[in-house]
N, C-alpha and C positions, 0 to 999 in steps of 0.2 A: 504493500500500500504506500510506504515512503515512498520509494523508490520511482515510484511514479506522480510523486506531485512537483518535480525538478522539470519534466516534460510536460504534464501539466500547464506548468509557469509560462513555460515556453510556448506550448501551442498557443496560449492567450495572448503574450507577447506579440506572437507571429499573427495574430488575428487582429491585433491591434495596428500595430505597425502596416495591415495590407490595409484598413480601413482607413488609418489617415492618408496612406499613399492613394487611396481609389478616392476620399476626399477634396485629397491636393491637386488629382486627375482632374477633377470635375469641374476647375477652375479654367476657365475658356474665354482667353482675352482676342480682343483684335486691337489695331493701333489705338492710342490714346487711353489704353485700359492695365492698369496694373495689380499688385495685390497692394498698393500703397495710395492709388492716384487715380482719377477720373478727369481726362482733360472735355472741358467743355468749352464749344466756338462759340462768340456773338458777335454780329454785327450791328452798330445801333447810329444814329446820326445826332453825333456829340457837336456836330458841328450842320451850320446850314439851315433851310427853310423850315425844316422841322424836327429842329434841334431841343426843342419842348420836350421831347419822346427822350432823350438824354439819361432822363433822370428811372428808366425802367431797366437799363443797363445797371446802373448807380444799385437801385434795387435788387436787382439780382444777386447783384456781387455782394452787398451786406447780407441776403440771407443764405448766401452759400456757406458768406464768411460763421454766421450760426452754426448751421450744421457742422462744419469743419471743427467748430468750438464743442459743441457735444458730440464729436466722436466721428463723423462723417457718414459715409451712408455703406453702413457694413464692414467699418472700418478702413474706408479707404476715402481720402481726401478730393473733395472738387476744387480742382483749378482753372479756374472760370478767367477766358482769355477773350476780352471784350477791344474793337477796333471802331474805329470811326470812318462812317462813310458818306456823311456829308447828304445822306439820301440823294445817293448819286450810282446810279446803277454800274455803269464801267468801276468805281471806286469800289461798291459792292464784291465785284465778280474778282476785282483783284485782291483782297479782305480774303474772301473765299476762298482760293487758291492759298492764299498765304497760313489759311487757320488748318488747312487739309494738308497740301503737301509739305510746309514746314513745322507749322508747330504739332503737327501730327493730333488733331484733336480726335475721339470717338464720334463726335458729332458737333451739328453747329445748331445752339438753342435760339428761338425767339427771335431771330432776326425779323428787325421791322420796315416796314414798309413793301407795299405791292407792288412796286418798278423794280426794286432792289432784289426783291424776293424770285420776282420772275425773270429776273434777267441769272441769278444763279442754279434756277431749280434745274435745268437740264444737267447742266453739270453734276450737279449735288446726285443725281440719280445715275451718274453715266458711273459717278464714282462709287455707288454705292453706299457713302455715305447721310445717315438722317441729318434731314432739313426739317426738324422738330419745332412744333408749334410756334409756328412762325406769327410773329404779331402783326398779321395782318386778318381784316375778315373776305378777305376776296373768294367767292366762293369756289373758285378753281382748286382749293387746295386741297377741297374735299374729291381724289380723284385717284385714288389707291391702285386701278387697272394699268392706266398709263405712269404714272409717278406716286409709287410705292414707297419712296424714302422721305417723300415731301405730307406733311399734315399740319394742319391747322389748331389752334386753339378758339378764339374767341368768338361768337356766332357771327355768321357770313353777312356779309354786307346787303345781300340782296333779303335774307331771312327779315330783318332789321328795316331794309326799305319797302316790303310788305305787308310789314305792320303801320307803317307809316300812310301808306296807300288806305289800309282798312280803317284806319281812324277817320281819313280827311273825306269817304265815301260816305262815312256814316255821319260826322259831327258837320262837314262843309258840305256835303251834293254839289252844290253850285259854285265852290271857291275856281277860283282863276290863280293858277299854283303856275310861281316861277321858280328855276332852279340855278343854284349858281354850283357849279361843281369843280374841280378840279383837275384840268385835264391830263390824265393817265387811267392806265389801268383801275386804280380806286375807284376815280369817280366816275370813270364809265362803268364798271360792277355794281354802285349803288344806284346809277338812275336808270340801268334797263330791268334790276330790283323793283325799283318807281313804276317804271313804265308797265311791267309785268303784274303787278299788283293791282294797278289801276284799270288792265285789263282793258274792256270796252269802251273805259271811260278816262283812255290819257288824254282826251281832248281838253281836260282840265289844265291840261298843261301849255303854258301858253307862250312861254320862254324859258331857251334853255341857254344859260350863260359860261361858256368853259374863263379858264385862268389858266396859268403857267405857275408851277413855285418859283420860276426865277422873277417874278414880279416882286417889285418890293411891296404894293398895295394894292389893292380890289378892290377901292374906292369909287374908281369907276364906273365898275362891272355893275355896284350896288345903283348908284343914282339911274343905269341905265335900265335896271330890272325897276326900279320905282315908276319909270315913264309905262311901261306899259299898263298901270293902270291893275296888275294883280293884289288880291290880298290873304294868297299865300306865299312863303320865303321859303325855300328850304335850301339848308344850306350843307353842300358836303364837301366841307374843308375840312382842313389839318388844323392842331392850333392858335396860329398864328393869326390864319387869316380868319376864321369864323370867331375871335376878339375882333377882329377889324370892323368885319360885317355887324358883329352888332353896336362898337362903336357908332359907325356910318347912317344906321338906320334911324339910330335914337338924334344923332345931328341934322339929318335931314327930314325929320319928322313924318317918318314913316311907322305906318301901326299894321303892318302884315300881321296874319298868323306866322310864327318864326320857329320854324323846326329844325334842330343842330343833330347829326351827327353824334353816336354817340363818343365815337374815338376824340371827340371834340368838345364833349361835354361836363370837362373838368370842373370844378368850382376854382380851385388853387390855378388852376393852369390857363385859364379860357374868362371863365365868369366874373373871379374878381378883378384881373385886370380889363377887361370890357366895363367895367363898374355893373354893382349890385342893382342899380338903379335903371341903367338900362336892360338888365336879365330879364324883367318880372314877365311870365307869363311864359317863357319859351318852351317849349316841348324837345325832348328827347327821349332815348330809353335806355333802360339797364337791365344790366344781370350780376353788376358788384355792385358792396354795399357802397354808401355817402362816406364819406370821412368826416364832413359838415355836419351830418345827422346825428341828433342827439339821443335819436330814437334806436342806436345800437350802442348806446354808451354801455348798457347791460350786457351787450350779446357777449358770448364765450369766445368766437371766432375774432371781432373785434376787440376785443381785452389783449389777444393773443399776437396782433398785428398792431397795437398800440404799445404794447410791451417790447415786442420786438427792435418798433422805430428809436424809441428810448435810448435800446443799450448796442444796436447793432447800425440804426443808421439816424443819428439824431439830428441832422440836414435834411432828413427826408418831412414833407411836406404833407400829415394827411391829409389836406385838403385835395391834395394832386390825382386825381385818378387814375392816374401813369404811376404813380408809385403800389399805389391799392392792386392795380393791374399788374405790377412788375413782382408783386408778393405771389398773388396765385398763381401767376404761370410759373415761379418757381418752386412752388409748393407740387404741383403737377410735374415739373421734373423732378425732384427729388423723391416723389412717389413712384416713376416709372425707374429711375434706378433701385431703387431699393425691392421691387418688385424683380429686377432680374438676378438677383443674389449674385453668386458666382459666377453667371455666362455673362459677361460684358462683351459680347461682340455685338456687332451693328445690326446684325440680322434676328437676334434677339429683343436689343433696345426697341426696333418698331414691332415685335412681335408683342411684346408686354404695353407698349405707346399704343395700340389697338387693342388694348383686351381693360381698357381701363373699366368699370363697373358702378355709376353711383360715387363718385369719389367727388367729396366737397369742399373745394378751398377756403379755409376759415374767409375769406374775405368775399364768396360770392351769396348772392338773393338768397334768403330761405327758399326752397324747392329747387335752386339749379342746381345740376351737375352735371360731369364730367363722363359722357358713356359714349364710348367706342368702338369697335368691331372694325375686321378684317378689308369689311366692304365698308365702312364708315368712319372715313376719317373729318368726323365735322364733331369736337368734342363738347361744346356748347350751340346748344340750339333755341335758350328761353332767355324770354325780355320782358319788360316788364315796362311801361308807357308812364313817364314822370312829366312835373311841373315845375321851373324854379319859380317862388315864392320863398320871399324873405330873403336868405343868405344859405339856400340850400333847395335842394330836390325833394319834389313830396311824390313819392309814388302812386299812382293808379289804376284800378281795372287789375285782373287777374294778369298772373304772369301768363305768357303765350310761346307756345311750340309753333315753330315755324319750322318745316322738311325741306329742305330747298335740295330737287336732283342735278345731278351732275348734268 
């Protein structure tokens, strides 16, 4: 009986030892993946027309830097490699290249904007690389068959602009709706949104006004959409310019119905430099909470992203909804790694990026989330139709699922 508990020892030994080795096996990186490290790409426009978007970058990086401080995600560190690209598409493609073939990242997160974004997605898919929920709502990104490495996060621009359509059918019939939009990809995605929503009735629509971001002002475009005599506005700018617009409106004494964009619909970014006084009454919608609103001072998700700004990023601006924004889409990546445990290859990341379930980032609507599948890459689909009043947004009406197909 002695004599055999020496072999014993051993066979457990040897049982042991083959089990961490078939453990240590199971570990399956591809570039930018270590047992130490998670290289992460961004491209964000720190500089240029919509350089407001800046501070979702800023964001990121303070709550990587979080996680990195409680332990990382599975014990291995994000190095979160952010570039500026001026929201200049050539500057994009070569950001791109630069985060892929040199800095060797696993993927490139959230890069923003829809010129940017599609001026790299072929790439991004030739290389096999994920082009992970890209801050854009263009709904081309929901397209899994053709560009399998490219997905979206925030609900699509067209989803967003037929809820806008179903309001002004129901509350105006008879409004004379003018658009000012921004000429690219964006704002051609939100107004044939408009136009598809409005269905038999875009006759409503009675001008349509493009821009350039390299203009320094839309001041123009504004007094010439007043001549015609509409008393709808809708407006689908970036930052910069939809403060301008409502600047302009309130100076020339115009009283349209005024509907923003929700990528536009900051209080810290947009609202209070337009001044508070010119806001009142404007329409947009959402799927994150207010940072203005006093009515999630209590919420647990709120608490959790006011706590955060505190000790992780104390420049950051709740009012800013580019920062509110830049928290959940990192919270949604830090979910989708930590879901692929040990396989950190790329063909994993969008396999677990597609399989997300009901996943709610402390900072969005009660009732939205986060649900994806194979054939569905659109992770947010619900909105919710708000009013500024006062020094903030009051929401309305039920939240709304909006399908929009490929």
């Amino acid at each position: 009986m002695r004599s055999s508990l020496p072999r014993t020892a051993a066979l457990a030994a040897a049982v042991i030892a083959f089990a961490c080795s078939g453990a240590s096996a199971q570990k399956k990186y591809d570039t930018g993946a270590t047992d130490t490290e998670i290289k992460v790409g961004n491209i964000m426009p720190y500089s240029g027309p919509a350089s407001a978007y800046g501070v979702i970058g800023k964001t990121e990086q303070a709550y990587f830097n979080k996680v990195n401080n409680e332990g990382g995600i599975n014990g291995r560190k994000i190095n979160f490699i952010s570039y500026d690209d001026g929201y200049s598409p050539p500057k994009a493609v070569e950001q791109a290249r630069k985060l892929v073939e040199s800095d060797e990242v696993l993927l490139i997160f959230n890069s923003l904007g829809t010129p940017s974004n599609t001026a790299i997605e072929k790439y991004m898919n030739a290389k096999k690389v994920p082009q992970l929920f890209v801050a854009t709502g263009a709904t081309k990104w929901n397209d899994p068959k053709e560009f399998p490495w490219t997905m979206g996060w925030q609900p699509s621009y067209q989803s967003e602009a037929h809820i806008y359509a179903k309001y002004l059918m129901k509350e105006k019939p008879d409004g004379k709706i003018v658009v000012l939009y921004q000429n690219d990809d964006f704002g051609k995605d939100y107004l044939k949104g408009l136009k598809d929503g409005l269905g038999a009735k875009t006759a409503m629509i009675i001008a349509e006004e493009p821009y350039e971001t390299s203009e320094p002002s839309i001041d123009g475009h504004v007094v010439k959409l007043k001549a015609t005599g509409a008393d709808v506005f809708i407006s689908i700018t970036t930052p910069k310019f939809a403060a301008q617009a409502i600047k302009k409106i309130a100076e020339i004494e115009w009283h349209p119905l005024h509907i923003v964009s929700n990528v536009s619909s900051s209080v810290g970014g947009v609202i209070r430099p337009a001044g508070y006084e010119n806001s009142q009454g404007i329409l947009s919608a959402a799927y994150a909470k207010d940072g203005a609103d006093p009515q999630w001072n209590g919420d647990p998700g709120m608490k959790k992203f006011l706590d955060f700004l505190v000790k992780y990023y104390p420049d950051g601006n709740r009012l800013d909804a580019s920062v509110v924004y830049g928290y959940g889409a990192a919270q949604t990546m830090v979910k989708v790694l930590q879901m692929c445990g040990d396989d950190l290859t790329r063909a994993n990341v969008m396999k677990q990026a597609a399989s997300l379930k009901d996943f709610a980032p402390d900072t969005l609507l009660p009732g939205v989330k986060v649900n994806t599948s194979p054939t569905d890459y659109a992770p947010l689909k619900q909105l919710q139709m708000m009013r500024f009043k006062g020094e903030k947004w009051d929401l309305f009406g039920d939240i709304i699922t909006d399908e929009v197909g490929n």
